[in-house]
C-alpha positions as CSV (number, residue, x, y, z in Angstrom):
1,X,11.4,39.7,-65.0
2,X,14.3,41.6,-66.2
3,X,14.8,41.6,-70.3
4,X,18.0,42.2,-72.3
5,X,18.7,44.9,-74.8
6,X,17.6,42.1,-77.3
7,X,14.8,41.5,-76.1
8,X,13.6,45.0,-75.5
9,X,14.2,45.2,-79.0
10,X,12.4,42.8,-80.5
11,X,9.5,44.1,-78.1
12,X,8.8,47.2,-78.7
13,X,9.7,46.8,-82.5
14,X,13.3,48.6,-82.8
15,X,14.5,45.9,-84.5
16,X,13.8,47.4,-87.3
17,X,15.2,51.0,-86.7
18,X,19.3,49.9,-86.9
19,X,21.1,52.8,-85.3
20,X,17.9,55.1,-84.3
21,X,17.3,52.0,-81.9
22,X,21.0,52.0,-80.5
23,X,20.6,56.2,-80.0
24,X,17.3,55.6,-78.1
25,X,18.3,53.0,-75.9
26,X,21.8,55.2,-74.7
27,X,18.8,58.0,-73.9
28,X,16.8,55.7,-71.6
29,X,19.2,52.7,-70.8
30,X,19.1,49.6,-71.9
31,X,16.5,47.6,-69.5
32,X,14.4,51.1,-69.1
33,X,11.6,48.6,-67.4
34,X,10.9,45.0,-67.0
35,X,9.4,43.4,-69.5
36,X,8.1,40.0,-70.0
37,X,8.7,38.2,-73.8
38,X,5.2,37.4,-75.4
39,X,5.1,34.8,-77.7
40,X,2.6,34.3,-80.2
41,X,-1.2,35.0,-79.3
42,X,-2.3,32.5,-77.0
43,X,-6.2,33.1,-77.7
44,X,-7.6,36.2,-79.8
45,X,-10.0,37.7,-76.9
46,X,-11.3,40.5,-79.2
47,X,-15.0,39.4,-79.9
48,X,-14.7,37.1,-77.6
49,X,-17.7,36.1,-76.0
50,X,-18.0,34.1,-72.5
51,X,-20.7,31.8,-71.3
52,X,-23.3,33.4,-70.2
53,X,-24.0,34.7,-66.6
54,X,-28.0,34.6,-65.4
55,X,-26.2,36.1,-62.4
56,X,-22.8,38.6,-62.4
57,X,-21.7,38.2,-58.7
58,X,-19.4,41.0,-57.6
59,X,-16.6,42.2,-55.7
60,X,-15.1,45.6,-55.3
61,X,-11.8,46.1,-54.2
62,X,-10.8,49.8,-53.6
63,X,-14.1,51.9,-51.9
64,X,-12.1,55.2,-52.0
65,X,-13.0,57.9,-54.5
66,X,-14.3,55.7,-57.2
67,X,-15.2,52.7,-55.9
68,X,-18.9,53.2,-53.7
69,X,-20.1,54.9,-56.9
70,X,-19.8,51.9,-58.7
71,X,-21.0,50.1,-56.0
72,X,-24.2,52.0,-55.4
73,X,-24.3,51.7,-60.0
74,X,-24.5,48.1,-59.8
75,X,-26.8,47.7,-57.1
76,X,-29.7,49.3,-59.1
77,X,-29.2,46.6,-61.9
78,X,-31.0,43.0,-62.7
79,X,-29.3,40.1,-62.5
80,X,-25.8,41.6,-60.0
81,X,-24.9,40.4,-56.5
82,X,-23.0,42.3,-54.6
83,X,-20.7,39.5,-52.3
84,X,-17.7,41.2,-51.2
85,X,-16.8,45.0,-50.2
86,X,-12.9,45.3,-50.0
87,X,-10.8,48.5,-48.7
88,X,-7.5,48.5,-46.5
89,X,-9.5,51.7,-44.6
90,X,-12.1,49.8,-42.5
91,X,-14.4,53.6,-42.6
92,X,-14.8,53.2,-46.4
93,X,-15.8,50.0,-46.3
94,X,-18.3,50.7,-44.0
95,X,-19.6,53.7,-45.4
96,X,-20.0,51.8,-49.0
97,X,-22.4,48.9,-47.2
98,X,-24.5,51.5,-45.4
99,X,-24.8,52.9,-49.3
100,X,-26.6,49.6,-50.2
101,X,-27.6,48.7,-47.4
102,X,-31.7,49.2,-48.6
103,X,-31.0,47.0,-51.4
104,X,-30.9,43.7,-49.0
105,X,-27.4,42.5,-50.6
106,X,-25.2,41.3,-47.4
107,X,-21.5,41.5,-48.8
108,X,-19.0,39.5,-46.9
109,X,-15.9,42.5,-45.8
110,X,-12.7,42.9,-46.1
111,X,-11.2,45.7,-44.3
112,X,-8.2,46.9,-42.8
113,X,-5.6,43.7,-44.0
114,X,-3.4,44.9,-47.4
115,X,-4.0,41.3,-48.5
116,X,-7.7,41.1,-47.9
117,X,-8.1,41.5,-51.9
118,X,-6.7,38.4,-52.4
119,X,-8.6,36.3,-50.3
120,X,-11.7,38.1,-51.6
121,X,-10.8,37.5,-55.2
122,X,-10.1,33.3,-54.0
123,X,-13.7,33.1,-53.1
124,X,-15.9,30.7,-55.6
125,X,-18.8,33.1,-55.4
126,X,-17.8,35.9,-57.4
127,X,-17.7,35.8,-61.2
128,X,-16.4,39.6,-61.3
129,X,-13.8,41.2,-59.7
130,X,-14.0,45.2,-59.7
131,X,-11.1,46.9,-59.1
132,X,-10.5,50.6,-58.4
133,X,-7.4,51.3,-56.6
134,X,-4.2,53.3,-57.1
135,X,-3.1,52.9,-60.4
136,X,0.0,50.8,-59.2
137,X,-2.4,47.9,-57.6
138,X,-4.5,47.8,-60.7
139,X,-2.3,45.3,-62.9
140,X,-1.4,43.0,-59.8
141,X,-4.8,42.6,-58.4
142,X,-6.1,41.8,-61.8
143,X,-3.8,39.2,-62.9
144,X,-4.6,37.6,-59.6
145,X,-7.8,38.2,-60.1
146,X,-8.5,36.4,-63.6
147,X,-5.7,33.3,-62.3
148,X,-8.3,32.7,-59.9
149,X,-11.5,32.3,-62.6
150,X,-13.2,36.1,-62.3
151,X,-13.5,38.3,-65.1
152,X,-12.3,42.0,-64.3
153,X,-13.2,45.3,-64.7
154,X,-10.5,47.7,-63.8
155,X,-10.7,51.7,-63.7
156,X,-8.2,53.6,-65.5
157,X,-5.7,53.0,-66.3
158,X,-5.5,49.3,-66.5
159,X,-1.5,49.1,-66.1
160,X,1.5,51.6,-65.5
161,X,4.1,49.4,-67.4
162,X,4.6,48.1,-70.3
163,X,5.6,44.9,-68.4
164,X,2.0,45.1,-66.6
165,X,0.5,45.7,-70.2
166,X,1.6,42.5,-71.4
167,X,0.8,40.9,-68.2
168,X,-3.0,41.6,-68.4
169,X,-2.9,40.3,-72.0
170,X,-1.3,37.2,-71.8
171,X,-3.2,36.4,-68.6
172,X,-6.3,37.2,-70.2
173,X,-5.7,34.9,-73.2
174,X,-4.3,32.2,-71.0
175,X,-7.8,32.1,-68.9
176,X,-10.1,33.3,-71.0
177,X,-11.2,36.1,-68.5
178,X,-12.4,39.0,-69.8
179,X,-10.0,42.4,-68.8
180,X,-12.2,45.7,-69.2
181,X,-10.7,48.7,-68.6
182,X,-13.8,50.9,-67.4
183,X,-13.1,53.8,-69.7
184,X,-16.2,55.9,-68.8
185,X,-15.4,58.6,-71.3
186,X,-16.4,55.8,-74.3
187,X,-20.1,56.2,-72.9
188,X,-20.2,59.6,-72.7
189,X,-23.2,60.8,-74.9
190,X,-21.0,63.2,-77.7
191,X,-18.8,60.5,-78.0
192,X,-21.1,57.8,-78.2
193,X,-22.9,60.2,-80.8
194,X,-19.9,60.5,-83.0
195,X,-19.1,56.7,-82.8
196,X,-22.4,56.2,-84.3
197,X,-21.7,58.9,-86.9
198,X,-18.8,57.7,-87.9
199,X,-19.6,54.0,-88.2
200,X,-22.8,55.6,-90.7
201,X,-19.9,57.3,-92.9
202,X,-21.3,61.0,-91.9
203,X,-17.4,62.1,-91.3
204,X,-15.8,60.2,-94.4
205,X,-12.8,58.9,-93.7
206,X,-11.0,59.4,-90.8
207,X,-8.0,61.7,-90.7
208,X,-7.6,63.0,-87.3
209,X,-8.5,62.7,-83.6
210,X,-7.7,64.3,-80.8
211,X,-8.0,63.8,-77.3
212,X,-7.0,65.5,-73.2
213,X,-7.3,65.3,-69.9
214,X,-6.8,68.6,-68.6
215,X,-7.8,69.1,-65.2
216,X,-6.3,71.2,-62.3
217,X,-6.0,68.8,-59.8
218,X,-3.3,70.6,-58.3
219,X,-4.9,71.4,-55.3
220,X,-6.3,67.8,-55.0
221,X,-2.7,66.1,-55.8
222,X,-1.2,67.9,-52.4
223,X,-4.5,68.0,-50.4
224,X,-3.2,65.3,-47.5
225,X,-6.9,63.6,-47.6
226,X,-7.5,63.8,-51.3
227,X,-6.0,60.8,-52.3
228,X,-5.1,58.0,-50.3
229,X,-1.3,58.3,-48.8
230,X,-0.8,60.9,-51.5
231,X,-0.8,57.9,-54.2
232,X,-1.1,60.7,-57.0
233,X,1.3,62.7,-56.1
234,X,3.7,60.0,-55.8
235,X,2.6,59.7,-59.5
236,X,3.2,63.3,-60.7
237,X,6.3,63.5,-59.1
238,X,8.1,60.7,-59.9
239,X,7.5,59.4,-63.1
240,X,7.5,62.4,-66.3
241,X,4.8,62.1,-69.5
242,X,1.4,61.3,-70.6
243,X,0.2,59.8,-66.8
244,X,-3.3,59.5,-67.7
245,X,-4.2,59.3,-71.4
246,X,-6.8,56.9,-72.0
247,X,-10.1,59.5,-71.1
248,X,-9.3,61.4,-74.1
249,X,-7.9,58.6,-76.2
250,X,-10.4,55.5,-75.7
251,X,-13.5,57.3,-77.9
252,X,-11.1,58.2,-80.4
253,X,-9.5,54.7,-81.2
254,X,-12.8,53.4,-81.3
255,X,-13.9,55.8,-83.7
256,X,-10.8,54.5,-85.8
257,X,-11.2,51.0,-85.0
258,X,-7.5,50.7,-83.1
259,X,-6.9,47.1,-82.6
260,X,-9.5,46.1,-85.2
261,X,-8.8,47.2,-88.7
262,X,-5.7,49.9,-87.5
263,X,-2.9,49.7,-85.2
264,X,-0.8,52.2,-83.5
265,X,2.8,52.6,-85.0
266,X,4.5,54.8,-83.3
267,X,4.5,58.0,-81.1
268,X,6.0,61.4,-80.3
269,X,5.7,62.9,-77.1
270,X,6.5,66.5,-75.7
271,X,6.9,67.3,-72.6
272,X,7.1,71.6,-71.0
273,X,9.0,71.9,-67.8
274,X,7.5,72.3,-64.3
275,X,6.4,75.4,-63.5
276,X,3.5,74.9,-60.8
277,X,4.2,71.6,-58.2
278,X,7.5,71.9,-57.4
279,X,6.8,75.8,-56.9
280,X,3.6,74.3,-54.2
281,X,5.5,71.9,-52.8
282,X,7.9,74.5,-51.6
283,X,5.8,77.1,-50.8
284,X,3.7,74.0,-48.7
285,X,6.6,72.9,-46.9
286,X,7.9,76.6,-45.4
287,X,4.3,76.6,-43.4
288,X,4.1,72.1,-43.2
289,X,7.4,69.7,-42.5
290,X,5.2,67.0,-43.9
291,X,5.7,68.4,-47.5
292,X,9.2,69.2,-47.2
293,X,9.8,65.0,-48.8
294,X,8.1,66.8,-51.9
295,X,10.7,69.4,-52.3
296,X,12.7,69.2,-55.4
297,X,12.1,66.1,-56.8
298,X,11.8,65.5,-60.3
299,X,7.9,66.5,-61.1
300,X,6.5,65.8,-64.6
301,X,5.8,69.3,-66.6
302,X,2.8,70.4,-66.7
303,X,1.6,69.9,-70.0
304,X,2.4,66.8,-72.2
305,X,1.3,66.8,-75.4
306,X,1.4,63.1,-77.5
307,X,1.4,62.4,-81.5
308,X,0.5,59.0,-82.6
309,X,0.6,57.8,-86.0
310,X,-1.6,54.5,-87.2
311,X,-1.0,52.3,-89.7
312,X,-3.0,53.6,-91.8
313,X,-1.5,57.1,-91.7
314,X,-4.3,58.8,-89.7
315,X,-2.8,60.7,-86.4
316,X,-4.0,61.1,-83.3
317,X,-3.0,63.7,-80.8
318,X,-3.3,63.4,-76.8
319,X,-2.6,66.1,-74.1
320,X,-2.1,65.7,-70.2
321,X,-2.4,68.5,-68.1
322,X,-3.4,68.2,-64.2
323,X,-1.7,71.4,-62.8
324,X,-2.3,74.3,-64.3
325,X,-5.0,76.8,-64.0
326,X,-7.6,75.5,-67.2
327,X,-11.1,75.1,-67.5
328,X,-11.8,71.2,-67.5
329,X,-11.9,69.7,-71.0
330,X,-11.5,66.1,-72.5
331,X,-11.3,67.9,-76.0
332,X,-12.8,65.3,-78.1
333,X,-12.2,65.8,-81.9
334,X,-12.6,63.8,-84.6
335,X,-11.9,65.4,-88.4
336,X,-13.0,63.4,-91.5
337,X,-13.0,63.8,-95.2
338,X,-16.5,65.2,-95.2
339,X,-16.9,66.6,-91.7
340,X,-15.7,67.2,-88.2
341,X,-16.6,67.0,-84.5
342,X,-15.3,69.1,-81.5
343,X,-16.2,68.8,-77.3
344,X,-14.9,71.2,-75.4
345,X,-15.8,73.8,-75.0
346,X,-19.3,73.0,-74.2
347,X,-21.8,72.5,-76.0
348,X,-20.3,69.9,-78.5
349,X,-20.0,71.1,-82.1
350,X,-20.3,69.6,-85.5
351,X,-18.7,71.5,-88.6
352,X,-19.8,70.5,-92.1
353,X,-17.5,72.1,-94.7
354,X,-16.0,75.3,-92.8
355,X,-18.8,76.1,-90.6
356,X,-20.0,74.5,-87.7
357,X,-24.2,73.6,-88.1
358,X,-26.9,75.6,-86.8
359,X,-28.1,74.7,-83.2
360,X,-31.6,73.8,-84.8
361,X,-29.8,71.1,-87.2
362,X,-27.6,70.0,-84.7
363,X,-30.5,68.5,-82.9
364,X,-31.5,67.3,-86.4
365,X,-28.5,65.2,-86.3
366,X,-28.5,64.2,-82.7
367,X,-31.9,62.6,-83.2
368,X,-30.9,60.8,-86.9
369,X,-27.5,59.3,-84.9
370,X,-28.4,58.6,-81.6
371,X,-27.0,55.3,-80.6
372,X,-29.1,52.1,-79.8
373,X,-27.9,52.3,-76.1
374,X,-28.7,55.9,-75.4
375,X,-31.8,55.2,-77.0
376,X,-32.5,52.2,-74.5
377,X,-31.2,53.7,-71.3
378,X,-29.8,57.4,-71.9
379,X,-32.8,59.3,-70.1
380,X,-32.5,56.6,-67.1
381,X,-28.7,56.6,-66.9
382,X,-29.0,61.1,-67.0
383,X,-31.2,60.4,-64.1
384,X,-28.9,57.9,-62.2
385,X,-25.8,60.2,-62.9
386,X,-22.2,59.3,-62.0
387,X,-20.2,61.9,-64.2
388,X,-23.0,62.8,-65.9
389,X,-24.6,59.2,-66.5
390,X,-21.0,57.7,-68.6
391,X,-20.8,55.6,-65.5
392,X,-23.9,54.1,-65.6
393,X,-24.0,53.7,-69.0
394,X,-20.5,51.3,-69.0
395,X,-21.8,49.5,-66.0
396,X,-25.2,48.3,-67.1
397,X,-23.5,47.5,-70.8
398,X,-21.1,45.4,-68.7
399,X,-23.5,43.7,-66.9
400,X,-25.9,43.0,-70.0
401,X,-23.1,41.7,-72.0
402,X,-22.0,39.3,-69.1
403,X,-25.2,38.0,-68.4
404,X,-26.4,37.9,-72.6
405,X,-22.8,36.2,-73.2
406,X,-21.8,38.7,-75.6
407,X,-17.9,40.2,-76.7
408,X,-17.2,43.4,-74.1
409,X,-17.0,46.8,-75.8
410,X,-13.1,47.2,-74.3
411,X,-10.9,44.2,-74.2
412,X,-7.8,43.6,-72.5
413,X,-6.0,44.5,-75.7
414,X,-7.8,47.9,-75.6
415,X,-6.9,48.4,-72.0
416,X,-2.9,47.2,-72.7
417,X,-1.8,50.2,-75.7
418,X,-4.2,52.8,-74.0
419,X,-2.4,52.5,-71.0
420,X,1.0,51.8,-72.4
421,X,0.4,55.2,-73.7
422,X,1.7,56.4,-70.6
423,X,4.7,54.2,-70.3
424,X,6.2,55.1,-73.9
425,X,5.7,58.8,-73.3
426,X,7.7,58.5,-70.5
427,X,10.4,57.0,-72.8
428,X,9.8,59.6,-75.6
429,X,9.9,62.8,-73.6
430,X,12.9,61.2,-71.4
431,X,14.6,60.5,-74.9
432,X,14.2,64.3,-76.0
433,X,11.1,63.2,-77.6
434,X,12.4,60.2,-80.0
435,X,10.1,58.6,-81.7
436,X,8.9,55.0,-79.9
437,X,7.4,52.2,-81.7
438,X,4.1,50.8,-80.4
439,X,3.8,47.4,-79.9
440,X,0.9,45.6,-81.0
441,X,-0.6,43.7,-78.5
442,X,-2.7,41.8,-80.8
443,X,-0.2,40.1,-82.3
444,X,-1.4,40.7,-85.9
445,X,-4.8,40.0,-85.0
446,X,-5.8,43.5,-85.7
447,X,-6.5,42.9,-89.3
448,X,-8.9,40.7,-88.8
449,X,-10.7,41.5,-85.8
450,X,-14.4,43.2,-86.3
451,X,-15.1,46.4,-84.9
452,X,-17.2,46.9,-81.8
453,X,-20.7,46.2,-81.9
454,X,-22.5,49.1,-80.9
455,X,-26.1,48.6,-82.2
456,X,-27.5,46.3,-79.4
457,X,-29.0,44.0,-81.7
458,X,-28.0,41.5,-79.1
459,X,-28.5,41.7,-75.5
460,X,-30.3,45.0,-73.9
461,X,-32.5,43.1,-71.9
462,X,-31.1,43.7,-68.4
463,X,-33.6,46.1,-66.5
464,X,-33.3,48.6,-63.4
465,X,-35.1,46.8,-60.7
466,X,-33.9,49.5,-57.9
């Protein structure tokens, strides 16, 4: 659906902003993408808690890259069926049922037909719907997903428009579904540490946060096999921001309780030009004709770097780099009235005052704040793996919330504004980096909502039976 310059307005919150508005709307165009017009909140799914589930029955949809891990994850875990395996590539498909194949579970397959998702997600034997596809099918296959009665659990990001964004939430409200976005990086263990450290008052009050994704995937974005018909390359070159935001960004706004006590207002984004992909694509396409489609188009630069200000005047700061020659980091940093926090590099630091803590005191602190989950299942989930164990560690907390009937960690109004991150970049760099109001997909609710519950007071029963 196509909106109006009134309606894009009223949206994204320019109303308010008179001429800067009119200026930022001649930079982008007046219907810069489609958006739908949400009313008022339908139903507030922040704490919101579905009937319980003795049994979470599953189905993946995407068995690519991320897909058989999380397959292989669940199967491990009390109280999960695994009913339907879904890839348009018949060999991954295949290959993720031989991965389980010890575990007894018999998934009905859907391979090789582009609509096969949808008949899998019209089943009545599936309560949960896993989806972990290119980023552009994510938003589509979960709307269908929850309009046919299954909660979903998407990988990141959830959506790539803010049209999509406001999809997921109104669907989600309308059935009562939950929406996860599977951030991984909230379950990682420094950031689950700081969570916990902050929620006891060790940093004071917030001030700061940052977060990345810096990553050379150059090689991996042009590699014909790395990604499925070159999906993220399609990505890199054709759309220009903060493409992937949410890694760095999700521990952050739960340290700051984003969407439950604070609210995005509005960001800044910077973009630096291109000086590594379109260089590649060239040099690939004087040795391969099938790379010459990749000469000269309009490639995002290779660092973007994001400032977001809350309501309550804290700031957060978000980078995206995938092409250029750095050493991986998520950064990680959190910077309080009392103390700070900083991941990346390796190991993780805290600074009290000016000077970050002594190793031996630093494992003082690890033991005093470890979180209830790591606690439960940290040592098992280290073992397990899947980046480390994060993956693990969001799965089983999925599964034991489902089937204890208690509120998700992430909701869909979570995986809406961290995604839309991505969207209002765009607008922002392609606006010589105006500033963009964000919306807030709560609709108010915000101030009310309660944070997320993190000490496991309820639920933590579900075991590892594999």
């Amino acid at each position: 659906m196509k909106s109006n310059r009134r309606d894009f307005l009223r949206i994204t919150g320019l109303t308010g902003l008179g001429l800067a508005g009119s200026s930022l709307l001649k930079a982008i165009g007046t219907e810069p993408a489609p958006f739908s017009t949400p009313g008022s909140q339908i139903f507030n799914m922040s704490g919101y808690a579905a009937p319980r589930l003795d049994t979470v029955r599953i189905g993946f949809i995407g068995l690519g890259n991320r897909g058989p891990g999380h397959v292989s994850s669940m199967s491990l875990l009390e109280g999960v069926e695994i009913k339907a395996l879904c890839d348009v590539v018949p060999e991954e498909v295949e290959k993720t049922r031989k991965r389980i194949e010890s575990t007894g579970f018999k998934p009905v397959l859907y391979s090789g037909d582009p609509e096969g998702w949808k008949r899998m997600c019209e089943r009545d034997d599936i309560d949960l719907v896993y989806i972990c596809t290119p980023w552009n099918m994510h938003a589509e296959m979960a709307v269908f997903a929850m309009e046919h009665g299954k909660h979903v659990a998407i990988e990141v990001p959830a959506a790539v428009t803010m049209d999509e964004c406001w999809q997921l939430v109104e669907t989600s409200e309308k059935t009562r579904k939950h929406c996860m976005m599977m951030e991984n990086c909230c379950y990682d263990f420094f950031e689950l540490l700081t969570l916990n450290m902050a929620r006891q008052g060790f940093f004071g009050d917030i001030i700061h946060g940052e977060g990345a994704y810096i990553h050379n995937l150059l090689g991996s974005n042009f590699n014909k096999t790395g990604y499925w018909e070159m999906w993220r390359l399609e990505e890199n070159s054709t759309r220009r921001g903060n493409l992937y935001p949410t890694h760095g960004l999700g521990p952050v706004c739960q340290i700051m309780d984003i969407n439950r006590g604070d609210k995005m207002n509005f960001l800044v984004s910077v973009m630096s030009a291109d000086f590594m992909m379109n260089n590649t694509a060239k040099g690939l396409a004087e040795k391969d004709t099938f790379y010459k489609k990749y000469v000269d188009r309009k490639y995002r630069g290779n660092m973007t770097t994001t400032t977001v200000l809350t309501e309550k005047g804290r700031t957060i700061m978000i980078q995206h780099d995938v092409t250029s020659p750095n050493v991986y980091s998520r950064i990680h940093k959190v910077s309080g009235t009392k103390a700070a926090a900083l991941k990346y590099p390796l190991p993780a630091k805290i600074s009290i005052g000016d000077e970050w803590v002594k190793d031996e005191d630093m494992k003082a602190l690890e033991e005093k704040f470890a979180p209830p989950i790591v606690k439960k299942v940290g040592e098992l989930a280290k073992k397990v793996g899947g980046h480390g164990g994060m993956d693990f560690l969001e799965n089983w907390r999925l599964i034991d919330c489902l089937r204890n009937g208690l509120p998700l960690d992430q909701d869909v109004y979570d995986a809406a504004l961290w995604s839309a991150i991505a969207p209002l970049s765009e607008w922002s760099v392609e606006s010589r980096s105006y500033p963009v109001p964000v919306p807030d997909f709560t609709r108010g609710a915000w101030k009310t909502n309660a944070p997320v519950d993190i000490t496991l007071e309820k639920g933590g029963t579900t075991k590892v039976i594999r």
